[in-house]
N, C-alpha and C positions, 0 to 999 in steps of 0.2 A: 959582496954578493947582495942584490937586493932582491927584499924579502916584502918590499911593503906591497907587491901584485897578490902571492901567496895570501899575506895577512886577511887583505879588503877580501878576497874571495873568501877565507874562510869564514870571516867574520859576518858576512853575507848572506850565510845557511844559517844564522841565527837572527832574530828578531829582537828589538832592545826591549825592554824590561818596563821601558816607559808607555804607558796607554795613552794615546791621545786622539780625544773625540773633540764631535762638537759639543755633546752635552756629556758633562761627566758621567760617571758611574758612580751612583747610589751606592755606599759599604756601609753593611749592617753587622758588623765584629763581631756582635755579641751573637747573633744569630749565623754568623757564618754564610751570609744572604748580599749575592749582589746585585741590583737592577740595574737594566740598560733600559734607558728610555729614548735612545735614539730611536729615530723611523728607521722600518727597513728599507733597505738597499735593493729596489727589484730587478735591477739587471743584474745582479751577482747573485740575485736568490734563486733567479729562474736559468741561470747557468749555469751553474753547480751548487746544488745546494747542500751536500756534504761540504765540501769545503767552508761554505758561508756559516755553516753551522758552527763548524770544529775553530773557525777566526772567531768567531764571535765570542763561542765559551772559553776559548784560549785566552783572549784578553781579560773577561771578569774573572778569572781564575788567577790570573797574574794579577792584575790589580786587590785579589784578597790577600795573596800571600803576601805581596808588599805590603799591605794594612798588619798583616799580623807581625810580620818582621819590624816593626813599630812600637811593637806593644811592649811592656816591661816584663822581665823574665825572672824565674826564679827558679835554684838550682833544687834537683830531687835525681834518684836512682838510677830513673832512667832519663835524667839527660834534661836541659833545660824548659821547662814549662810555659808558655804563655798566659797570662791574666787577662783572660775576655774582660773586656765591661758590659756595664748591662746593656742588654736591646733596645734600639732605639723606634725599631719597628711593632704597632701593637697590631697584635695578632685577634683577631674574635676569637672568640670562646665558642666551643663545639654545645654547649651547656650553660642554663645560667648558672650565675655564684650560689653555692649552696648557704641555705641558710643555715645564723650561726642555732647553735646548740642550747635552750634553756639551762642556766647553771642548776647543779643538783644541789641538796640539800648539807652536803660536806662542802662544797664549793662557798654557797652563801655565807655557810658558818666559819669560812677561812679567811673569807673575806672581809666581815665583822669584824673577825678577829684579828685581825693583818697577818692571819697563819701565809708563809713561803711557803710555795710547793718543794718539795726537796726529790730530785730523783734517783732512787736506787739505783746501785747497780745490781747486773743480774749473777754475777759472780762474789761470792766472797770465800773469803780465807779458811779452812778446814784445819784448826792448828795439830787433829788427829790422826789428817791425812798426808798435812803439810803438802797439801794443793791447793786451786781454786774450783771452786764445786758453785752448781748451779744455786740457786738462793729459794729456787722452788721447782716445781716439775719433774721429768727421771732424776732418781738419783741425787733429791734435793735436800737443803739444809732443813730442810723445813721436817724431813721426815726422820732427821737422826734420832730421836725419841723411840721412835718403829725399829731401828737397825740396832740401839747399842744392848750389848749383850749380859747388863747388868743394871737391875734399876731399882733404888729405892722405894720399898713400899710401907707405906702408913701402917700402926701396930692393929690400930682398928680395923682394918681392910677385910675384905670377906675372904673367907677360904678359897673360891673360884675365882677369885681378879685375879684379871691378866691385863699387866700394863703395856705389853704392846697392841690390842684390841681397845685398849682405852687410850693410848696417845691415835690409836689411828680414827677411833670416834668424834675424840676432839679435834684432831683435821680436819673430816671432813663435813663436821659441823661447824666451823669457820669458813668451809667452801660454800657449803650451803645458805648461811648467813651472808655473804658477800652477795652471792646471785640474788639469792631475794631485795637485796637492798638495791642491784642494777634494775630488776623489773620494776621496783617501785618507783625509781626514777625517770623508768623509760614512762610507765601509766602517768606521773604528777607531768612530766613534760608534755604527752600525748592533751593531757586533758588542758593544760595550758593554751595549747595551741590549737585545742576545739573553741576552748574561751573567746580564745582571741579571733579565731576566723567567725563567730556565731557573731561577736559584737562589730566586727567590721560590715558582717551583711547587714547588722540590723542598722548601723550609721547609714551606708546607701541605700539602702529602704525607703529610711524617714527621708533623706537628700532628693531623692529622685519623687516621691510624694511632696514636696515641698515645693518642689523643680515644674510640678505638672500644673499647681494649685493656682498658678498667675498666669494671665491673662496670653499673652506673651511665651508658656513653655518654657518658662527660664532664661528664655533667650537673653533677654537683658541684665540678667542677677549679674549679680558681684562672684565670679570665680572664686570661688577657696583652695589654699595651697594645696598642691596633691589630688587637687579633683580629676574623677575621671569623665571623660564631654561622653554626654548622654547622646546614645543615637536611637533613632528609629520614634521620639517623641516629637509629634506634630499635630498641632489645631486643626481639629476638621472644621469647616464653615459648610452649612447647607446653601444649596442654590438660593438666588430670592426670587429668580420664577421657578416655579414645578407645577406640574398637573393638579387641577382640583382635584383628582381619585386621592393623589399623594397626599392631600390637603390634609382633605375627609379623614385619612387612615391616621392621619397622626394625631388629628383632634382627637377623633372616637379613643386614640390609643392612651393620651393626656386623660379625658376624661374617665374609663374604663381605670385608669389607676387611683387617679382621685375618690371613684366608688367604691375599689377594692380597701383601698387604704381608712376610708371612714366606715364600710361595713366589718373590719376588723376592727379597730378600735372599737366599736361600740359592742362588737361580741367580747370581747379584753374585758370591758365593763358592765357584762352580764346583763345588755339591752337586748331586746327584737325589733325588726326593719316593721315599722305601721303605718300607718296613711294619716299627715297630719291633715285634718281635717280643714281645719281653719286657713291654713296656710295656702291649702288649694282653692278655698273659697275665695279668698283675697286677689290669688294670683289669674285665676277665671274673672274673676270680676274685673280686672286691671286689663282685660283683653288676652293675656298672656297665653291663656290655657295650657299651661301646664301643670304637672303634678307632682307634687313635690313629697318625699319620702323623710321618716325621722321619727322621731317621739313624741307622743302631744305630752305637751306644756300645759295642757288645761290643767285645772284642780278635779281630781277625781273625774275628769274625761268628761263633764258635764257641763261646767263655764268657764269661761278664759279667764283673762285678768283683768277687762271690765266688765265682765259679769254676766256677758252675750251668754245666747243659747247659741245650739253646736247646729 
């Protein structure tokens, strides 16, 4: 009897195992991620596009499972395990990397001192109850002192002590004492990091004041590592025509400062604005005519310094 018509047909309703494109498929194991970067196929997209859909995810699905049937296994409970490797795909980050943590003052001194961190565990050994009981919290080792039903007390002791009121005081004066020591490190880290951000403003302060001081806007300095490029600094240049009004206004405005700036100084110096006498004499006579303002220089406002009358 032959079977091999049977066979081909049946074998027919199934699809082989093998993917093949023109451009591979991208397998990211670790992420469990497949790309296809082939182009789409627009006669098959616009003719059935369920189909085209269900061919296309059929393949990168198979092409994953053959990646992971690949991978080294390892036996457990339920049955043999696959070992992803790491991703080879980087993902951005929804957030930047947080910054790391200033060490606290147990931290620095552990470190000095080459102290290991050693971490508890949270259960230990109850040899009273011969279980594992928590190491603090409900029902903790910590508070066996508060629960045992018989407890040595000092001869001296006052007639009202009571040692379960006094181990549960010194509880939670050692809770107490803990928390005050986390605020104090939250304030020493806090104020760290005011430090540190006041003296980075005042670094670009003086950088960008330094940045404005040349000719140039910096434009030509020498970059330093980690500089951040200043924006929005630019050399204004005035016109070299503008209107005589514009002239007028910025001379009058030069000058008007130059008066302001030597009529205070000379109040700073406990002077009054008077009419030097002489000075306008000179400057009349020189065709000048003008008059000029200050202090006489005579000796007692009567002769100058050769000897002139006023």
């Amino acid at each position: 009897m032959d079977v091999s018509n049977i066979l081909a047909s049946h074998a027919a309703k199934f699809q082989s195992i093998a993917v093949e494109k023109d451009t591979p498929l991208d397998v990211d194991t670790g992420l469990l991620t497949v790309t296809d970067l082939n182009p789409v196929d627009e006669d098959s997209y616009k003719d059935n596009l369920e189909e085209y859909l269900q061919s296309t995810a059929r393949d990168g699905i198979q092409t994953l499972i053959a990646s992971l049937y690949a991978l080294p296994t390892r036996a457990s409970p339920d049955g043999p395990l696959a070992q992803l490797p790491p991703p080879t795909t980087h993902l951005p980050r929804a957030k930047p990397l947080p910054k790391p943590k200033p060490p606290t003052k147990w931290e620095r001194f552990a470190a000095a001192k080459g102290i290991q961190k050693k971490v508890r565990e949270k259960k230990v050994w109850d040899e009273e109850r011969q279980e594992w009981v928590n190491r603090w919290g409900r029902d903790g080792k910590n508070k066996e002192k508060e629960e045992q039903w018989i407890t040595e007390v000092k001869a001296n002791a006052d007639v009202d002590y009571d040692p379960v009121k006094a181990a549960r005081d010194e509880r939670k004066s050692r809770v107490a004492k803990n928390e005050r020591q986390r605020l104090q490190n939250q304030a020493r880290a806090q104020t760290a990091l005011t430090d540190r951000e006041e003296r980075k403003k005042e670094i670009e302060r003086t950088l960008a004041t330094s940045r404005v001081s040349t000719a140039s806007m910096g434009k030509f300095d020498k970059k330093l590592e980690g500089e951040k490029k200043m924006r929005g600094v630019k050399r204004k240049f005035e016109p070299t025509e503008v209107p005589i009004e514009k002239e007028k206004e910025t001379s009058l405005a030069i000058l008007s400062k130059i008066d302001g700036d030597a009529r205070r100084s000379r109040k700073e110096k406990g002077g009054d604005d008077v009419l030097n006498v002489r000075k306008a004499i000179r400057t009349a006579s020189r065709g000048r005519g003008g008059v000029a303002l200050g202090r006489d220089s005579g000796r007692g406002g009567a002769r100058g310094k050769r000897g002139g009358k006023r």
